[in-house]
Each structure stands twice: as C-alpha cells, then as structure tokens.
C-alpha positions as CSV (number, residue, x, y, z in Angstrom):
1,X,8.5,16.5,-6.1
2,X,10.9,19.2,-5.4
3,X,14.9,17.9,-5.3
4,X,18.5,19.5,-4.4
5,X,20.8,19.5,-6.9
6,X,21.9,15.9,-5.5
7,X,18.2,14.7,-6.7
8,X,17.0,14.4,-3.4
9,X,13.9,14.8,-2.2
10,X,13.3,18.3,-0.4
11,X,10.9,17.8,2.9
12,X,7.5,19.2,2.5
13,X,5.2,20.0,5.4
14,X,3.4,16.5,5.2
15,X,6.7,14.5,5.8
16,X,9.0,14.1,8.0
17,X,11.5,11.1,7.8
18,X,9.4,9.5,5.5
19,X,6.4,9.7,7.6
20,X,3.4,11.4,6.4
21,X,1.7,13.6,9.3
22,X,-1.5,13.0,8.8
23,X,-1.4,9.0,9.6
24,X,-1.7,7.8,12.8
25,X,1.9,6.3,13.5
26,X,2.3,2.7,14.5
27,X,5.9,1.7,14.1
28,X,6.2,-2.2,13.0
29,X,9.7,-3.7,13.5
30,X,9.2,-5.4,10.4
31,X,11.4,-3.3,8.0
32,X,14.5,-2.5,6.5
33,X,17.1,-0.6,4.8
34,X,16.2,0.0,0.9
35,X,19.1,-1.2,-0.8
36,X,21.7,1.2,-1.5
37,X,21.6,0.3,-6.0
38,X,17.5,0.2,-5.7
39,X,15.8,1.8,-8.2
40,X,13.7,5.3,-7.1
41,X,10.6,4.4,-5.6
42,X,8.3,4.7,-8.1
43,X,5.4,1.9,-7.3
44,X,1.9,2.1,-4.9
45,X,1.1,-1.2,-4.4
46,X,-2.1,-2.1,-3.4
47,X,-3.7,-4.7,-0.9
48,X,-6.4,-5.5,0.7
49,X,-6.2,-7.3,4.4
50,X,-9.0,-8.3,7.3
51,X,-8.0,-10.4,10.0
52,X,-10.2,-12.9,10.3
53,X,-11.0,-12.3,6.9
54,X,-13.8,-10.4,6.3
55,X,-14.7,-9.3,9.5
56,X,-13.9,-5.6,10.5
57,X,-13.1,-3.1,12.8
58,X,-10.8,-4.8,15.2
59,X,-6.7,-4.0,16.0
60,X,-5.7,-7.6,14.7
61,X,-4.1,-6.1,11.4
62,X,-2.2,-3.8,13.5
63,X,-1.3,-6.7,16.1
64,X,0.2,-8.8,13.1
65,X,1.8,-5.4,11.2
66,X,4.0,-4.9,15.0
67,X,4.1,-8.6,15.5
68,X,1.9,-8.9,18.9
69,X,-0.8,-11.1,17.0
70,X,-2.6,-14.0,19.8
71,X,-2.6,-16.7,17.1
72,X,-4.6,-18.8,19.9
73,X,-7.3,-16.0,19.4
74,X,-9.0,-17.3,16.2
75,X,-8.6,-20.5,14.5
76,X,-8.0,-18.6,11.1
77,X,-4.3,-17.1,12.7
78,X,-3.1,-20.7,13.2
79,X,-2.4,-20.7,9.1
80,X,-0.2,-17.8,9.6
81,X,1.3,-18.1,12.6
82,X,4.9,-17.0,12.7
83,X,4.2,-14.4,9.8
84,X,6.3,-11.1,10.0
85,X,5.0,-8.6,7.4
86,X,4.2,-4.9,7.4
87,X,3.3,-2.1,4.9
88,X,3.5,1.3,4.9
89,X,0.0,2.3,4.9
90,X,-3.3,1.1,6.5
91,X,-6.5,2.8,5.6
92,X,-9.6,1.5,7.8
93,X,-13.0,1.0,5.8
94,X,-13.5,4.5,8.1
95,X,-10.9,5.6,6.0
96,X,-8.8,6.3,9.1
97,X,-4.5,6.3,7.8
98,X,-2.1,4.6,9.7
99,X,1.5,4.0,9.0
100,X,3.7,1.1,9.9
101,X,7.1,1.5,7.7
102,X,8.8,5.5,7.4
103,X,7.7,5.6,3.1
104,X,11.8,5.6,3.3
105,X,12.0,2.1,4.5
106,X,11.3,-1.1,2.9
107,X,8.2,-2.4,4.3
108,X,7.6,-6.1,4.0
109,X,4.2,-5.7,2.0
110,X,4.5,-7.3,-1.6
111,X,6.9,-10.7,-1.2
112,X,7.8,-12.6,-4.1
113,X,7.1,-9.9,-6.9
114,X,7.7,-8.1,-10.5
115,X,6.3,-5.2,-12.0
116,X,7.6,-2.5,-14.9
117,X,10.5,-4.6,-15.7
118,X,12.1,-5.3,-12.4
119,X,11.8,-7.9,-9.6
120,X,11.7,-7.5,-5.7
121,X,9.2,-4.9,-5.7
122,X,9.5,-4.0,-1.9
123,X,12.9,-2.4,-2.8
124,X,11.3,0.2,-4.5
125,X,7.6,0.9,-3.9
126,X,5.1,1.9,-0.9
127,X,2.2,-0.7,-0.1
128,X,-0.9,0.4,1.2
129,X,-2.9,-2.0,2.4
130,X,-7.1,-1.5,2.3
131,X,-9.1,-2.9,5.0
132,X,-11.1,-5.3,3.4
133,X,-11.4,-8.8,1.6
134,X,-10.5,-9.7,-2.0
135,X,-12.8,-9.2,-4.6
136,X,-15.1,-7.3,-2.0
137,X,-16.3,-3.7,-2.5
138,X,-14.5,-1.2,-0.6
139,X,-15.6,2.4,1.1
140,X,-16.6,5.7,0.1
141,X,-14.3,7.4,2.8
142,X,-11.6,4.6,1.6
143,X,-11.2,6.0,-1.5
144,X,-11.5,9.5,-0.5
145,X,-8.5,8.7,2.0
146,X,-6.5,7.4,-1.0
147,X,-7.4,10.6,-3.0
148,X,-5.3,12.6,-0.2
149,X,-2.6,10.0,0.1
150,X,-1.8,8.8,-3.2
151,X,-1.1,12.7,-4.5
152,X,1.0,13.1,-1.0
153,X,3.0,10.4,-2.2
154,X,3.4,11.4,-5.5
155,X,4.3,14.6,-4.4
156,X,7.5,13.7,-2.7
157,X,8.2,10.2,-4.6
158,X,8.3,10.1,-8.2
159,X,5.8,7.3,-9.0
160,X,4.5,6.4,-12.0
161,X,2.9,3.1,-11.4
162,X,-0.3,2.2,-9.1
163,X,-1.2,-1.5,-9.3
164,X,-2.8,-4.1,-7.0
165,X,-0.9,-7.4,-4.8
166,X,-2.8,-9.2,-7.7
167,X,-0.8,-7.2,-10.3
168,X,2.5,-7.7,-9.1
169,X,2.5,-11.4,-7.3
170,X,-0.3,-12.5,-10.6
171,X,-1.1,-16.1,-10.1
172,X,0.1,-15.9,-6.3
173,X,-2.3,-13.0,-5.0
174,X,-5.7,-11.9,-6.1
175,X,-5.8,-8.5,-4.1
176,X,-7.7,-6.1,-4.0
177,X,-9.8,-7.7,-6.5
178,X,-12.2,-7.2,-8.7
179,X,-14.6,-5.3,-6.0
180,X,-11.6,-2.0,-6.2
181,X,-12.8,0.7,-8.5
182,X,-9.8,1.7,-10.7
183,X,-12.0,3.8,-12.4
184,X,-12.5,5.6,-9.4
185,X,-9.4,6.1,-8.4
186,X,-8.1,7.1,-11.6
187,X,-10.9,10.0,-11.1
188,X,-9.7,10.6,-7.9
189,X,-6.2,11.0,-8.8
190,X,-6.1,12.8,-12.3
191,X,-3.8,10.5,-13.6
192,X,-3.1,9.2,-17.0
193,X,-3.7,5.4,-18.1
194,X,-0.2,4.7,-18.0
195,X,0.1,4.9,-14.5
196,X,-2.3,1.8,-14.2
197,X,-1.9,-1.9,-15.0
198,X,-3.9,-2.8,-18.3
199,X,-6.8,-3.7,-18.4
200,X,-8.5,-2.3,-15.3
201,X,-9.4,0.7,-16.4
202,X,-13.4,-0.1,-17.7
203,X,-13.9,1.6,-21.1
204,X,-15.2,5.3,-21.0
205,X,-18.7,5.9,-23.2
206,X,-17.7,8.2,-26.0
C-alpha cells in the first residue's frame, strides 16, 4: 500500500472512494462512519449468505443488502424481517463482485464480534460475503474472484488477518464453514500462515 507522508493511503487505479472498479456497484444505506480512534483496517472477514438458504441465483441478497427485501415472498424472510445489514463485497457462485459499503465505510457485516485482540470488528475490517450456505462447498470462479480481490485489498489496506463470520462471532456463527478451502486460498493469495486463523490451514505432506 503506497501512503503520504500523513500515512494515508495514495489512490491506485482500482479505487476510487473506497470503491473497487471492477465490482458491480450497489450502494446499501446500511453503513456508517468508521470511527474517528478505530484501528487501521486490517481484517477480511468472511461469510457466506443465500437467501432462502441454499438456493441460488436470485437478487434476494442484494434486496436485503439495500433494504427492499418482500419478507411476504418466502416463509424463510419472516425470521429476519426487519434486518438491516450490508457488507462490502458480494461474490456470486459465478464469481460475479458486487459492492454494497465504499471499503472506507463501515459495513454492517460481522455484528457482535472479536478478533486479534480487539472487539467491534466492523470498525476496522471489510466483509465479503460468498454466495453460498454454511459448511457447503463453494466455486471454482469464487475463489478465483477472491484471488483478484483479496490482493486489491491488501494492496491499498494494510491487512494482515483473513478469517471467517465463524472465526470472529465463534459460538454465534458457523460461516463459511467447513466446505471453504483455506488451503486454497492461502494458494491463491501467497500469504503466510499468520495471516489465517489456526487451525484451518490442513497440514502440508513433507
């Protein structure tokens, strides 16, 4: 990540605002300010989300990302009626990218949370939620959309921590699951163990 002598983050030809240019933008109301004494953003979060769950291809994830969810449409959206989240990033199981929340923004993705010491995790990370279900496998061209994301991102943000919903809300959320391949992303990514939560990297064969 390139900075100014303040330690700010230079633009880069894939941002603008916080927006990366290659997602599809869908603004969601459902945002804020991060707070002014917030640590950097330093965090992916990953989810996984289908609406119903487990069935896919549909717009109802980015009905209930800009709030304009029919919660008479499907028996399932009675449980969350009301519900006002968002995250920053949406990759389809085409691997299609859109983006709800400007990366600068606090997206409402990750609730009640702690990770790496601190608490209130949307204050300083960038959710990107996967279409799909927990504990289900996940696409080829899902993946490969993360492996152009996730180095944008750490291009202009200085993160040094990917973890799942499951990771950061343990006990409260189980996503992505057990069917994401951390191994594969690690791959993907060329990063170092220590960017991942323990213990879902699977042993490599010596």
């Amino acid at each position: 990540m390139q900075t100014n002598k303040a330690g700010q983050a230079l633009p880069d030809g894939a941002w603008q605002d916080g927006w990366y240019r290659p997602a599809h933008r869908v603004e969601s109301p459902n945002f804020g300010p991060r707070p002014a004494l917030a640590a950097a953003v330093d965090l992916i979060v990953l989810h996984s989300i289908s609406l119903p769950p487990g069935v896919y291809g549909g717009d109802q994830v980015q009905a209930l990302f800009t709030n304009q969810l029919d919660w008479e449409q499907h028996p399932y959206f009675k449980q969350i009626e009301g519900l006002q989240v968002s995250a920053h990033f949406y990759i389809r199981r085409t691997g299609d990218i859109l983006q709800f929340v400007s990366c600068d923004a606090r997206a409402w993705h990750a609730g009640a949370s702690q990770y790496r010491g601190r608490g209130n995790c949307n204050d300083d990370s960038i959710g990107i939620e996967l279409e799909g279900i927990e504990g289900g496998p996940f696409e080829q061209a899902q993946y490969q959309s993360l492996a152009a994301l996730c180095p944008a991102i750490c291009q202009h943000y200085p993160i040094a921590h990917i973890a799942g919903h499951e990771h950061v809300a343990p006990g409260r959320k189980t996503d992505p699951g057990a069917g994401f391949d951390w191994n594969l992303l690690q791959k993907s990514l060329g990063l170092g163990d220590q960017y991942f939560p323990e213990g879902v990297l699977r042993k490599r064969a010596p």
